[in-house]
VEXBA-992306 format. One record per residue (C-alpha): residue in one letter; x, y, z. Coordinates in Angstrom, 2 decimals, decimal comma, always signed. Last residue first. Example, Ala and Ser with C-alpha at 12.3 -4.5 7.8 and 13.67 -1.06 7.14 Angstrom:
BEGIN
PT  res        X        Y        Z
PT    S   +13,67    -1,06    +7,14
PT    A   +12,30    -4,50    +7,80
This chain:
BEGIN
PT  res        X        Y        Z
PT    X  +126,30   +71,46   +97,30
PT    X  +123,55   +72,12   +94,97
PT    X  +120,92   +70,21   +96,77
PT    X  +121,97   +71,60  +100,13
PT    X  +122,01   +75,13   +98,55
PT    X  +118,13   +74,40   +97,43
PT    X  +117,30   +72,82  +101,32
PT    X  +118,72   +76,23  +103,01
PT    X  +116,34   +78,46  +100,85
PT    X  +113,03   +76,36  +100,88
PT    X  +113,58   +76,20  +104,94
PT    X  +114,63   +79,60  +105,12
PT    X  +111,38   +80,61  +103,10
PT    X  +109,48   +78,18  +105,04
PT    X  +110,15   +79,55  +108,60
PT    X  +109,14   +83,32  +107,18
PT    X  +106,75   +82,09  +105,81
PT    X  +105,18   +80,71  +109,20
PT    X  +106,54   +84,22  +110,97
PT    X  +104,01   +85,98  +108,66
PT    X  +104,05   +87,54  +104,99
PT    X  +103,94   +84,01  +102,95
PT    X  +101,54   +82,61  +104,61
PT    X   +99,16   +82,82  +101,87
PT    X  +101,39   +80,92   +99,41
PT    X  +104,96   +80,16   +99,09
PT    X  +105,78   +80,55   +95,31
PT    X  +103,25   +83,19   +94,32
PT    X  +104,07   +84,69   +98,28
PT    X  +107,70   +85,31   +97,19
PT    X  +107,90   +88,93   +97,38
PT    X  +105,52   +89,38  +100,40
PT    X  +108,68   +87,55  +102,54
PT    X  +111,22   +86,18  +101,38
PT    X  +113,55   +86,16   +97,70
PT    X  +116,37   +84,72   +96,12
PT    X  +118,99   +85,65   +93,58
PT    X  +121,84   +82,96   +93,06
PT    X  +120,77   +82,06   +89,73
PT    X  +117,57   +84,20   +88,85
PT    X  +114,46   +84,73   +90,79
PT    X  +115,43   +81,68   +93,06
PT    X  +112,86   +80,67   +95,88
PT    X  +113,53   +77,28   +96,01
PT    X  +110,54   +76,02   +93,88
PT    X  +111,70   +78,93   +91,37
PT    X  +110,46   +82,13   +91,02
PT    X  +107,35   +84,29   +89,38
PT    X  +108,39   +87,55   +91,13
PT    X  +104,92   +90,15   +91,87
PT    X  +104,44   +92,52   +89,46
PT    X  +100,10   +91,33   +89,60
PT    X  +100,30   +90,30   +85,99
PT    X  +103,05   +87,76   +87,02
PT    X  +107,15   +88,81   +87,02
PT    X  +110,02   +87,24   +84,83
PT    X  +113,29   +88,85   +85,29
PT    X  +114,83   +90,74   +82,25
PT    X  +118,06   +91,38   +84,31
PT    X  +118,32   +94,81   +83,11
PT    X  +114,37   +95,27   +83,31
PT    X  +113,65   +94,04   +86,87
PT    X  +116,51   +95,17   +88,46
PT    X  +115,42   +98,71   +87,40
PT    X  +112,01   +97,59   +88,68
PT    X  +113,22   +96,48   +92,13
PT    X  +114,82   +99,82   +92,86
PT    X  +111,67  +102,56   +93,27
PT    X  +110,03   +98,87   +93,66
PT    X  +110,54   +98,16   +97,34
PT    X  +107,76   +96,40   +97,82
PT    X  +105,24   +95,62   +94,82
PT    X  +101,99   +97,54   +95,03
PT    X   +98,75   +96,64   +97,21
PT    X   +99,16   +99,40   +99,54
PT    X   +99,27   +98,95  +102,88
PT    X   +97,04   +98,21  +106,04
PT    X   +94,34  +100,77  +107,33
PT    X   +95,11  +100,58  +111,01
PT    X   +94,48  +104,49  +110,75
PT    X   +94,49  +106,50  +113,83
PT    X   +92,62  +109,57  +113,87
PT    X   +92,57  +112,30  +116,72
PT    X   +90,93  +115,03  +118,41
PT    X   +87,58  +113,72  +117,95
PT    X   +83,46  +114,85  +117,08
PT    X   +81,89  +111,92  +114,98
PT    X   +78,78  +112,43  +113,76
PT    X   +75,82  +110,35  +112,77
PT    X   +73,11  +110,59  +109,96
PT    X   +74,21  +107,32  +108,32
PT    X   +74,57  +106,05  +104,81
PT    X   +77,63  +107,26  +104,84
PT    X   +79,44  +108,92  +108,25
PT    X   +80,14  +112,44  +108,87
PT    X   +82,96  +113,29  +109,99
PT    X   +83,81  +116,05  +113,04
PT    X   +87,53  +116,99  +114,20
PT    X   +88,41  +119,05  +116,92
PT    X   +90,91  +122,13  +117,96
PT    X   +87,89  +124,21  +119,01
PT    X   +89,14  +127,03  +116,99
PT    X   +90,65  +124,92  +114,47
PT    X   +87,13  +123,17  +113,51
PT    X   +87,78  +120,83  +110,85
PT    X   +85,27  +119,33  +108,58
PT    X   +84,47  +115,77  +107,24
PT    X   +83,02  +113,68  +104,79
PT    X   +81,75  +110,16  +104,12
PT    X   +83,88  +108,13  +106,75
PT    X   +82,63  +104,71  +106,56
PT    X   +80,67  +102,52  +109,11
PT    X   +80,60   +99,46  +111,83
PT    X   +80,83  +100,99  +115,14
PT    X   +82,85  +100,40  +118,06
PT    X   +82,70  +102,31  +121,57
PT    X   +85,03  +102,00  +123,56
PT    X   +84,94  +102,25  +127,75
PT    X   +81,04  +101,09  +128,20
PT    X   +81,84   +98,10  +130,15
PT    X   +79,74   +96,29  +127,47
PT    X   +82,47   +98,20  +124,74
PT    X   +85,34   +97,35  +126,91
PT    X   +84,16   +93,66  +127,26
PT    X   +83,27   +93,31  +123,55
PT    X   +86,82   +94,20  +122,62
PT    X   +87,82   +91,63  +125,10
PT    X   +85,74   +88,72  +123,51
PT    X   +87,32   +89,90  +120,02
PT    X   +90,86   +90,09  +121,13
PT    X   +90,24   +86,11  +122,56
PT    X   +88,78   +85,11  +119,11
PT    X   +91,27   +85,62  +116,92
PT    X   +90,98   +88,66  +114,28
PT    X   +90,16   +89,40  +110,69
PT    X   +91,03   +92,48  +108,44
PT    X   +92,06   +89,82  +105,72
PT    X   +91,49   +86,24  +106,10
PT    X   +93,93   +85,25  +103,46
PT    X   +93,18   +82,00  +101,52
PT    X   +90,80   +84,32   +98,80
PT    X   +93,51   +86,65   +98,43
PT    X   +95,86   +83,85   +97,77
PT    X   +93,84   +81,96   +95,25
PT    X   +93,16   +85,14   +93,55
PT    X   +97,13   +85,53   +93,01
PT    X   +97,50   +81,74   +92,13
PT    X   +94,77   +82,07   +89,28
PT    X   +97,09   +85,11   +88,04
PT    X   +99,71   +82,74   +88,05
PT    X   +98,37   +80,79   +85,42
PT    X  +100,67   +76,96   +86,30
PT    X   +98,04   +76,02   +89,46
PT    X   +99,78   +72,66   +90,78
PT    X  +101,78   +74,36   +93,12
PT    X   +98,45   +75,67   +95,03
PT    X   +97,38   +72,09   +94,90
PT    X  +100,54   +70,80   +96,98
PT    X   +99,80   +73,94   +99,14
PT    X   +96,75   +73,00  +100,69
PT    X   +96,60   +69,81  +102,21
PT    X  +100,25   +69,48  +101,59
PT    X  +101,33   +71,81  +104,54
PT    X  +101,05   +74,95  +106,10
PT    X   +98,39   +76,11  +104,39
PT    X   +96,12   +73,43  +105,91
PT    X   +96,36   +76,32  +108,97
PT    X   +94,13   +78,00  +107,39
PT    X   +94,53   +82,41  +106,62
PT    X   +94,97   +84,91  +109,11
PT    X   +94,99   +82,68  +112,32
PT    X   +92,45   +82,17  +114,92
PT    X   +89,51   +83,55  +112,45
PT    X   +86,85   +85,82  +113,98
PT    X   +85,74   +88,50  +110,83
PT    X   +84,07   +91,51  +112,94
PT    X   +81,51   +92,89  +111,07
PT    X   +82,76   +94,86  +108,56
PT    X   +83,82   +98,74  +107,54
PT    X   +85,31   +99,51  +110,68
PT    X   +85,05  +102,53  +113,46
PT    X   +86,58  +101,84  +116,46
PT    X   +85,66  +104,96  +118,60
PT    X   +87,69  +105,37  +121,99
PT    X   +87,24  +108,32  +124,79
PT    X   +85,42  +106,37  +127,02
PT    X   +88,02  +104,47  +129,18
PT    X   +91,21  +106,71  +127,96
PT    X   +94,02  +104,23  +129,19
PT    X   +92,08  +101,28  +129,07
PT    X   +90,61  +102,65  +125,68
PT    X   +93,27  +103,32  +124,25
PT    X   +95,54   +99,66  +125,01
PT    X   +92,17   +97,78  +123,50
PT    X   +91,67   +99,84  +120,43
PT    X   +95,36   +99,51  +119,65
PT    X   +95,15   +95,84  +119,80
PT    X   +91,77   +95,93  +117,42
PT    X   +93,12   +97,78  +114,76
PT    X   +96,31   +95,73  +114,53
PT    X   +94,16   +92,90  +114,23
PT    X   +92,02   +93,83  +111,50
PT    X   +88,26   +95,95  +111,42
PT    X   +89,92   +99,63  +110,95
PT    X   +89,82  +103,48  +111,50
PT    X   +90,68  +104,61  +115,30
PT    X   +88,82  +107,39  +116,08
PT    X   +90,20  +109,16  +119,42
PT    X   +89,20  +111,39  +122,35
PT    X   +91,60  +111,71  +123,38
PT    X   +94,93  +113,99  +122,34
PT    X   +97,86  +112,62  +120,20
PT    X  +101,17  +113,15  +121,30
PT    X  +101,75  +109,73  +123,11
PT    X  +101,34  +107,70  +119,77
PT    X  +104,61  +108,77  +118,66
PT    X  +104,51  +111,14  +115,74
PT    X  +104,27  +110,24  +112,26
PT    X  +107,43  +109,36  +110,01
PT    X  +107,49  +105,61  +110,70
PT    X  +104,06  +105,35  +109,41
PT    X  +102,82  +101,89  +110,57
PT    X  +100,19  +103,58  +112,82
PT    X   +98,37  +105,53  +110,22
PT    X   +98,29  +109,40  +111,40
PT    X   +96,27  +112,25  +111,83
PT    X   +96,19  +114,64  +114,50
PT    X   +99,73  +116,29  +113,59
PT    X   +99,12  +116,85  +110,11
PT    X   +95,76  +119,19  +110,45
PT    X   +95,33  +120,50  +106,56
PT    X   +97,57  +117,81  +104,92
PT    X   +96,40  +115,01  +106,93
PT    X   +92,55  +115,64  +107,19
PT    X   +93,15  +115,58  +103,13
PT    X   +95,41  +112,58  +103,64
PT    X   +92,37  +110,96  +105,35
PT    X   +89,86  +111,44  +103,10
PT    X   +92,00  +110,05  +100,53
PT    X   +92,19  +106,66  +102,58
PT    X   +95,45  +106,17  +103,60
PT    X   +97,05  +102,93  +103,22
PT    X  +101,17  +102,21  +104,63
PT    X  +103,85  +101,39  +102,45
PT    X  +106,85  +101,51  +104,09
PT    X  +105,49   +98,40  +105,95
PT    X  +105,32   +96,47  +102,77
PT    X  +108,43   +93,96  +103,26
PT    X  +112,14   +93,30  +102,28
PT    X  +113,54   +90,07  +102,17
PT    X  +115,82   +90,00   +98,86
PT    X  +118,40   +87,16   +99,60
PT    X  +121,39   +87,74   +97,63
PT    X  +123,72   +84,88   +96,71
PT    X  +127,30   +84,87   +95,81
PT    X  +128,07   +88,47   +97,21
PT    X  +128,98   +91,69   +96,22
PT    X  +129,17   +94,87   +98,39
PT    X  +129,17   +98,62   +96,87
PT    X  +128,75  +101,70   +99,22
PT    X  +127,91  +104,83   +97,46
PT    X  +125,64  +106,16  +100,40
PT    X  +122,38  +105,13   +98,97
PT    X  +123,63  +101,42   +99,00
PT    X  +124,68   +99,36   +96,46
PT    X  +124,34   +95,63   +96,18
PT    X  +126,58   +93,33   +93,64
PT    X  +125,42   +89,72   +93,07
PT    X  +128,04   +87,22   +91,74
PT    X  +129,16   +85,34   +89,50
PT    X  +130,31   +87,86   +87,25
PT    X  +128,79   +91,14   +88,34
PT    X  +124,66   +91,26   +88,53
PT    X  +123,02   +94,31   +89,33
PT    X  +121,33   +95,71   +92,70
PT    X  +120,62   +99,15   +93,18
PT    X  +118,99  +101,42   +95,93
PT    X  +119,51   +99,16   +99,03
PT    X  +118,91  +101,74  +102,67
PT    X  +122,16  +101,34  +104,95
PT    X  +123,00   +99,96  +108,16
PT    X  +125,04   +96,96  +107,96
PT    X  +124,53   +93,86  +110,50
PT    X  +127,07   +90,89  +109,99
PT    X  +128,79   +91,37  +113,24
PT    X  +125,24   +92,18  +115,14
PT    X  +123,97   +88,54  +114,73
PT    X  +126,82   +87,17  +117,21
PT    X  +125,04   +83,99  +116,79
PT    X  +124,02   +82,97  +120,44
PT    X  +123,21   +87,01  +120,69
PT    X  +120,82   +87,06  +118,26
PT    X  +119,34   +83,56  +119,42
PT    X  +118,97   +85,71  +122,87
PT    X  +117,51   +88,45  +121,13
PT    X  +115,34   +86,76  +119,40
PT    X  +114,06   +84,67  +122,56
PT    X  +113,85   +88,45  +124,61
PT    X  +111,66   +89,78  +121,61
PT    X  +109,14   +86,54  +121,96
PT    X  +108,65   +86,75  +125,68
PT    X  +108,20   +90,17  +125,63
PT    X  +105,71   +89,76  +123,17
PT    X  +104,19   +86,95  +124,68
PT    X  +103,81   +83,67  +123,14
PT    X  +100,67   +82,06  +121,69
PT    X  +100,89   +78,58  +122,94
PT    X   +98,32   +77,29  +120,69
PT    X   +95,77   +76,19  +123,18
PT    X   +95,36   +79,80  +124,89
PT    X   +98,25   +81,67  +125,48
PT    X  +101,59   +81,42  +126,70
PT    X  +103,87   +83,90  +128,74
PT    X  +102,65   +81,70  +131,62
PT    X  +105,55   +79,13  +131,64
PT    X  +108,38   +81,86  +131,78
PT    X  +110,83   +79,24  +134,36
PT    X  +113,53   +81,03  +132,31
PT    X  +114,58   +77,73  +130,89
PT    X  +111,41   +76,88  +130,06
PT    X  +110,62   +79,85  +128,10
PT    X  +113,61   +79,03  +125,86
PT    X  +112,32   +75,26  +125,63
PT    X  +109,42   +76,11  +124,38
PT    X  +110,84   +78,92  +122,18
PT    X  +112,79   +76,26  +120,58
PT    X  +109,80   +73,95  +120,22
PT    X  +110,40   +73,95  +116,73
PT    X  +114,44   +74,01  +115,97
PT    X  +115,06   +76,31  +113,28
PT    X  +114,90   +79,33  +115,23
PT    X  +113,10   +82,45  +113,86
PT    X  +109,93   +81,48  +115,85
PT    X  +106,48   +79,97  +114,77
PT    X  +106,63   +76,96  +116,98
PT    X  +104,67   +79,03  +119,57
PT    X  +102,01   +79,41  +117,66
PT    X  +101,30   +82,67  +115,94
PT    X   +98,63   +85,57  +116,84
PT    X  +101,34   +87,20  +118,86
PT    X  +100,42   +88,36  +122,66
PT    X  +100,29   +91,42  +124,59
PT    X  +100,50   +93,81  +121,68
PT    X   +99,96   +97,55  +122,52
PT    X   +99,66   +99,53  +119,13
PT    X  +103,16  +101,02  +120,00
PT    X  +105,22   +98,20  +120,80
PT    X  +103,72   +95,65  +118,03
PT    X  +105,54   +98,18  +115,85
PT    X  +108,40   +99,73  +117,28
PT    X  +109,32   +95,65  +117,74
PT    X  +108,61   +94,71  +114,12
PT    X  +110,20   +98,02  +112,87
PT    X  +113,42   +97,59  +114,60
PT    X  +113,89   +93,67  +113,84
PT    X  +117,35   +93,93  +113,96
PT    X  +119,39   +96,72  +114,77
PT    X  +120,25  +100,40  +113,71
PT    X  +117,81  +100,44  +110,85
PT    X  +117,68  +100,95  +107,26
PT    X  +118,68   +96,94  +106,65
PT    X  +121,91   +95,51  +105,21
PT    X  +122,84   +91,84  +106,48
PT    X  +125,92   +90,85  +105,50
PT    X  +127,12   +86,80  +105,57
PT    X  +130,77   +85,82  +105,12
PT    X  +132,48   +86,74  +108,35
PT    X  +129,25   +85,51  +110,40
PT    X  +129,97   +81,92  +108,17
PT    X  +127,49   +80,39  +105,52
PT    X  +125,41   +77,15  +105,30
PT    X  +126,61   +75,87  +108,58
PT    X  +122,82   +74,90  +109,23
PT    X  +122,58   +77,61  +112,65
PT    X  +124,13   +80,27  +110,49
PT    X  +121,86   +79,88  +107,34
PT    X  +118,70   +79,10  +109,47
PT    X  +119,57   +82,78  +111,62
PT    X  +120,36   +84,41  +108,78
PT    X  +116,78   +83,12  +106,51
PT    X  +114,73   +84,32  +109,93
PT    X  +116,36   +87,31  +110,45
PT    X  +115,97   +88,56  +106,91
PT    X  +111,86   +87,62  +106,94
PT    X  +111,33   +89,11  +110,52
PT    X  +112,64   +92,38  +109,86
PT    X  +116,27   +92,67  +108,87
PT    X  +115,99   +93,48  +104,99
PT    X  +118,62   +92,72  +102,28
PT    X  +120,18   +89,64  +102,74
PT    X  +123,91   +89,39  +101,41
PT    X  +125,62   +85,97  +100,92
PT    X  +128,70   +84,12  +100,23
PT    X  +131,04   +87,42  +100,27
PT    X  +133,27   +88,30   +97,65
């Protein structure tokens, strides 16, 4: 029996390996880490790869390394002082992949690394026992479940109309199935008012100056981070805890989370391209549309508004679904281990992150118990945390 199997190997399940490693908590030989993909953190780097991210919205303490100024040092080291930005020390991408990697490395993270996709989990004895879609059967003490959203991208129905009729012009950018972003054809509608949204808008429309539509529903919301920093700490989350109806916790989260918002610096540069005349960005919905195979183009008409948009190609930075990750398997778990859940199907769980003995969760699935940051790096930092400190206390 192993000591402990985490299920997902984005951020979340890197994060809680690396703190279990670096604390002596567990051993390489007696952690597994079973994820879809070939390697760590496959999704997070196709991701931010492909809508063009310079920079990460996070502080530079915000890392998978237990140590804070970690990356700090890292950069240091490699005399990298001007992957940083701004006064929060955002760090590059490329800066932030090649510190993973090297912590990776440090650990010998690829010698617990399984590739497989979870489809039942069910408690044996004292343990946890996780099957994967290929038969294969592992069972640990603990199970960390760490999986997140991003199979779970939002189309608007619109959209999946365009979609079914005209499938290769149409795609949401966190679809892992769609074609790479190098296929489409200018000019382009990209459809959303959040971050993701606005670094795809920016790598477009320097490479197709004029040929870019950002169409969004809001103004822009400017927010450095995507919810207060007080969230990090007492201010905020000692109150949080205090809330016992959990359905009071939920609307306390979506009212903490600046959705569809965006630092500053993206915001000055998207108004740059659009004074410089190469994007244009208007606030509006899509009302209806038609599709005009001969001319191989795209025209929607916008509510409340008599204009027209004539493209080639629709991006969707829509987000995800509001529905509980991962639950084609979760709910079976659910009902044979009669595991409590809030209104929203979300895991009411212990201060330390326990669903039931020895079953923990990171990421989106513990969000009632960690709050608004929950999804990002910064949750990611205080699930491990909440995690490591509970096995101290029981050891």
């Amino acid at each position: 029996m192993l000591d402990w199997i985490i299920i997902g190997g984005g951020i979340q399940g890197c994060t809680v390996a690396t703190f279990l490693l670096k604390s002596n908590r567990t051993t390489k030989k007696q952690l597994c880490i079973i994820d879809s993909h070939s390697k760590p953190l496959h999704s997070w780097s196709c991701m931010a790869n492909r809508i063009g991210m310079e920079f990460l919205r996070s502080p530079s303490v915000h890392h998978i390394e237990p140590e804070p100024f970690h990356l700090q040092k890292f950069a240091g080291s490699r005399g990298e002082y001007n992957h940083f930005y701004g006064s929060y020390k955002r760090p590059s991408l490329q800066l932030f992949n090649a510190h993973c990697q090297s912590i990776f490395n440090e650990i010998e993270l690829n010698d617990c690394w399984n590739q497989g996709r979870v489809n039942h989990i069910m408690k044996t004895g004292n343990g946890w026992t996780v099957t994967t879609e290929d038969g294969t059967a592992r069972t640990a003490k603990h199970v960390v479940i760490a999986i997140g959203v991003n199979e779970q991208p939002f189309l608007p129905e619109w959209a999946k109309h365009i979609q079914d009729v005209y499938p290769n012009h149409v795609a949401h950018i966190y679809d892992k199935n769609s074609q790479e972003l190098d296929l489409f054809e200018p000019p382009f509608l990209i459809i959303g008012g959040g971050i993701a949204a606005a670094h795809l808008s920016i790598t477009l429309s320097r490479r197709f100056p004029g040929k870019v539509i950002l169409l969004k529903r809001h103004p822009f919301r400017i927010y450095d981070f995507d919810s207060d920093p007080g969230w990090l700490g007492p201010k905020n989350i000692n109150a949080f805890h205090k809330i016992e109806d959990f359905n009071k916790r939920r609307k306390e989260i979506q009212q903490a989370r600046h959705k569809g918002s965006i630092p500053n610096n993206l915001y000055q540069t998207l108004r740059q391209l659009q004074k410089k005349e190469k994007l244009c960005i208007m606030d509006g919905e899509v009302d209806s549309f038609s599709i005009n195979l001969n001319e191989n183009h795209i025209c929607l008409d916008l509510k409340q508004s008599d204009d027209k948009l004539n493209v080639k190609s629709i991006l969707l930075a829509t987000g995800f679904q509001n529905t509980l990750p991962g639950q084609e398997w979760l709910s079976s778990l659910i009902e044979q281990e009669d595991l409590s859940c809030a209104a929203c199907g979300y895991p009411i769980i212990t201060k330390s992150l326990e669903w039931a003995p020895g079953l923990y969760v990171a990421g989106a699935l513990a969000e009632l118990e960690v709050g608004p940051v929950s999804r990002n790096i910064a949750g990611a930092r205080k699930a491990a945390e909440k995690i490591i400190s509970s096995i101290k206390n029981k050891s």
